[in-house]
Structures are given as C-alpha cells and as structure tokens.
C-alpha positions in Angstrom: -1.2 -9.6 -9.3 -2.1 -10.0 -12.7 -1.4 -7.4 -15.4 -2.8 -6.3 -17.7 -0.9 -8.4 -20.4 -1.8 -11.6 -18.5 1.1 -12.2 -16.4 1.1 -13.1 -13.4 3.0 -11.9 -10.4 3.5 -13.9 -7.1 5.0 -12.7 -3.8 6.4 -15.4 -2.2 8.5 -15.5 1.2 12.0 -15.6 -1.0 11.7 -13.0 -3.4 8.8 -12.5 -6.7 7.8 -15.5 -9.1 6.7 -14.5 -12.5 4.7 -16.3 -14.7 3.5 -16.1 -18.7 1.8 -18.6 -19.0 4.7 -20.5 -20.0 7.5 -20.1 -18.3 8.5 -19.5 -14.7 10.9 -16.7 -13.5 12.2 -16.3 -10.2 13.7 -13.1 -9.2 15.7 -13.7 -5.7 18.4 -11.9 -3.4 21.3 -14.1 -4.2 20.9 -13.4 -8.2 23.7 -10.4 -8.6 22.2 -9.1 -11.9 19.3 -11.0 -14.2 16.8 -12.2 -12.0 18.0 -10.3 -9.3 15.6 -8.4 -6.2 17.2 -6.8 -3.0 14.3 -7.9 -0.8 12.6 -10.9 -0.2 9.8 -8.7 2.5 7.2 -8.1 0.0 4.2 -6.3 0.7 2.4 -5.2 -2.7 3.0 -6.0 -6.5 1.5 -3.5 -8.1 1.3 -2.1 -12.4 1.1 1.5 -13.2 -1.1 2.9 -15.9 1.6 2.8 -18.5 2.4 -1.0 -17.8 4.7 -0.7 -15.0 5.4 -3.2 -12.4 6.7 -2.1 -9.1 6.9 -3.8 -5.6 6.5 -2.3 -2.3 8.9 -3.9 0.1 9.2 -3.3 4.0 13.1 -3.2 4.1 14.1 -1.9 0.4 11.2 0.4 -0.5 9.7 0.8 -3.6 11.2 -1.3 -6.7 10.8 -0.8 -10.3 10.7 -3.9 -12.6 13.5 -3.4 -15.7 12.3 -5.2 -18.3 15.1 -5.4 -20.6 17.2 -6.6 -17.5 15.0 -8.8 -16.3 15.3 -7.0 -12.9 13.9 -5.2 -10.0 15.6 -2.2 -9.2 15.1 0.7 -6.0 13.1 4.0 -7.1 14.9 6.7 -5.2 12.8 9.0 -4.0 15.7 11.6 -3.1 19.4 11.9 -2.7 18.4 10.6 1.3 17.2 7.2 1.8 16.0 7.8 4.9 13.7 11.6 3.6 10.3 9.4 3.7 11.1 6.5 6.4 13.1 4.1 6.8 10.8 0.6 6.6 7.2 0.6 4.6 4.3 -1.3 6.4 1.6 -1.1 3.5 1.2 0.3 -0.2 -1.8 0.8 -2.5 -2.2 1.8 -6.0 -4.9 4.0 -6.5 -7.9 4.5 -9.2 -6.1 7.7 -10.3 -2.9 5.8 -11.5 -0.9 6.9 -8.5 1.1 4.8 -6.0 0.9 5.5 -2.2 2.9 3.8 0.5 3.2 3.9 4.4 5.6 4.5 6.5 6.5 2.7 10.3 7.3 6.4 11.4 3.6 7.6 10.4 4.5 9.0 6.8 2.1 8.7 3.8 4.3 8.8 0.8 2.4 9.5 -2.6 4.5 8.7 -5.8 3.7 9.3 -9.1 4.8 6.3 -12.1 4.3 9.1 -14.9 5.9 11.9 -14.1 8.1 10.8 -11.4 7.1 13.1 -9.1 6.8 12.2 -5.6 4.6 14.2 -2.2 4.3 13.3 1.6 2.4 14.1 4.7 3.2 13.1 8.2 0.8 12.0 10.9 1.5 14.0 14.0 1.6 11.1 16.7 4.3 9.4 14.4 1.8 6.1 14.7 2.7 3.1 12.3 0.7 3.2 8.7 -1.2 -0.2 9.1 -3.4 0.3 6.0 -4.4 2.1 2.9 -7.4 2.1 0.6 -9.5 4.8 -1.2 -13.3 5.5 -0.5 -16.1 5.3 -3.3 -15.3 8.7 -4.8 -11.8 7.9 -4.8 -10.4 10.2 -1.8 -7.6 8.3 -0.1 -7.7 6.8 3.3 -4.7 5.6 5.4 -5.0 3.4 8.8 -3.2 3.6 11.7 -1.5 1.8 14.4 -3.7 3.3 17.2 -7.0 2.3 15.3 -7.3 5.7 13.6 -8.8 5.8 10.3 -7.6 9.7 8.4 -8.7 11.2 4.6 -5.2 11.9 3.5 -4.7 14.8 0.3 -1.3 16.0 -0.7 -3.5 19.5 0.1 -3.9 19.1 3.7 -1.1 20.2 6.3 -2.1 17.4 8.3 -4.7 13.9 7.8 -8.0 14.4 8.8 -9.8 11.7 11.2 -12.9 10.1 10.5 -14.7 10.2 13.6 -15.3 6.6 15.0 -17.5 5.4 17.7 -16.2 3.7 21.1 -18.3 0.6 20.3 -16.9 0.6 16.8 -13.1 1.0 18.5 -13.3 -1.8 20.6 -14.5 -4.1 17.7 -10.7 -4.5 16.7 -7.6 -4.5 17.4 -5.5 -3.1 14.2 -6.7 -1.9 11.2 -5.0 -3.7 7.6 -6.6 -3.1 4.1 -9.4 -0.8 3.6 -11.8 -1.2 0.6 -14.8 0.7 -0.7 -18.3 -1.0 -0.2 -20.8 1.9 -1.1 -21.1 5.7 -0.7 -20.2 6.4 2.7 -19.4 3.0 3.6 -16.1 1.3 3.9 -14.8 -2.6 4.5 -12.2 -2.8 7.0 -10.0 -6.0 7.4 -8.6 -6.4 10.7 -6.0 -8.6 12.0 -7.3 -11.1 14.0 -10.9 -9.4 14.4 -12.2 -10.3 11.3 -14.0 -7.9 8.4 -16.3 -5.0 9.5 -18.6 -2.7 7.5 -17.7 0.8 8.6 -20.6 3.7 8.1 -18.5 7.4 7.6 -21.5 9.3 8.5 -22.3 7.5 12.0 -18.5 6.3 12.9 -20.6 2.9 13.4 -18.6 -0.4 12.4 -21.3 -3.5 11.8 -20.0 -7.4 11.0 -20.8 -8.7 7.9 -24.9 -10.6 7.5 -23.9 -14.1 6.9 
C-alpha cells in the first residue's frame, strides 16, 4: 500500500515493513513494544479516510497503526474475541471509507474507522469468505468458499446470490478478489483458474481477449 502521504507499506511473511522514502521500519512479533505487531499472517494493509493505517491479519484480526508508538495494536470489536470469528480470510476497504473483513466461519464483518462503529451478517451455510470487492455503483460483494458470489448490505437479514450459470461454475475452482470492470460487469481472480470477466445480468463468466 501506499498512502496517501507517500509511504509505503509492505506485507512481508515476518510481519509489516515501512518505508518514507528514507528510512526503513520493520514492525515484527518478537519487538515487545516500538516496532512491535502480534501477527506476522497478513492479508490487507489498508488507510482509512482520516489517514489511518490498519492491517487485516488471519490469526490476530484487525490492527490499528499507533503512530506515536510506533506500533500496531488489535481493534476490539467487543468485550468477545471470538463475537465475529475466530480467523479472517480476506478484507477490503471500500469507496465509502469503510473497512469490511471476512470470516472462515462465513461472517462479513463491516467496521467503521470514523465512528468506531462496527455491523455483521452471517451466511447461512457457514462457507469460508474467500473474497471481497464492491461493484461499479459501490454495493458490496463478498465470495465464498463454495463458488458463491452474494450483494452483502448491513440492511439485509441474509446475502443475496448473484445468480451464476453452470458453464460459468465450472470455470473455477475458488473465488479470491473481486474488482469492478463496468456497469454490470465484474473481474474475478481465481486461484489457480486464472481472471474471468463476470456479466451480473446473464450469470455468464468470459476469459479475458488477449
């Protein structure tokens, strides 16, 4: 990632680098106060509206960067760790300033930077949250393990599925990050399959023209 103030942020298998152009900071495990990070399983670096850095992590959640510590630190959610899940698989940072992350156990957590406040919705067949992403207008999306792609709102009482065709099911195995190409269409990165250009209104899932 790099913010807005020209730093950049690097997620690397022991922990976060940081660099100003200048200097190099490494924020690690073993470090017990400056420096320090309690995960090295990092999925998303991400900045709020305000500034903010934060890190999505599989094993430790979501992390705030302390500035004038010079330290990541947990954001908790609630007074029980275990209230939205108990390991994150993916995290995106919206348009609209807000952070959402998914859960192993098929929860969608949605988290707000400026007001703290935090929402979640559950998908019914508990199926791990592969991916999230938000289409054109800005309406969220979340992937799941069993190839399911769901609009997800904080309004709904449960996701709603995006209906896909049987060819376009067997073009992949899991679903990762989702991305906006167009009105009513969608990229799709798959693991091991390769990107796909997914049409909403037909369910129809093309490769990419070379």
């Amino acid at each position: 990632l790099q913010a807005t103030d020209g730093t950049l942020w690097i997620a690397t298998l022991a922990g976060i680098d940081r660099y100003n152009g200048v200097d190099l900071y490494e924020y690690r495990i073993h470090k017990p106060q400056e420096g320090h990070i309690s995960s090295s399983q990092i999925l998303e670096i991400m900045e709020s509206t305000s500034g903010e850095i934060y890190a999505a992590t599989t094993d430790a959640g979501l992390l705030l960067f302390r500035e004038s510590e010079n330290r990541f630190e947990r954001v908790d959610f609630d007074s029980d760790p275990n209230e939205y899940g108990s390991r994150l698989s993916t995290a995106h940072s919206s348009s609209a300033g807000e952070l959402w992350m998914g859960y192993e156990n098929g929860q969608v957590v949605r988290y707000s930077p400026a007001s703290s406040a935090v929402s979640s919705i559950r998908f019914n067949d508990g199926q791990k949250i592969t991916g999230l992403g938000e289409t054109h207008n800005g309406e969220m999306l979340a992937a799941s393990a069993n190839g399911g792609i769901f609009l997800v709102s904080m309004d709904m009482d449960s996701p709603r599925s995006i209906p896909l065709t049987q060819s376009c099911l067997d073009k992949f195995s899991e679903l990762g990050e989702i991305t906006a190409a167009a009105e009513n269409l969608l990229w799709l990165a798959t693991r091991g399959d390769g990107p796909l250009l997914l049409d909403m209104t037909t369910g129809t899932c093309d490769l990419p023209e070379s």
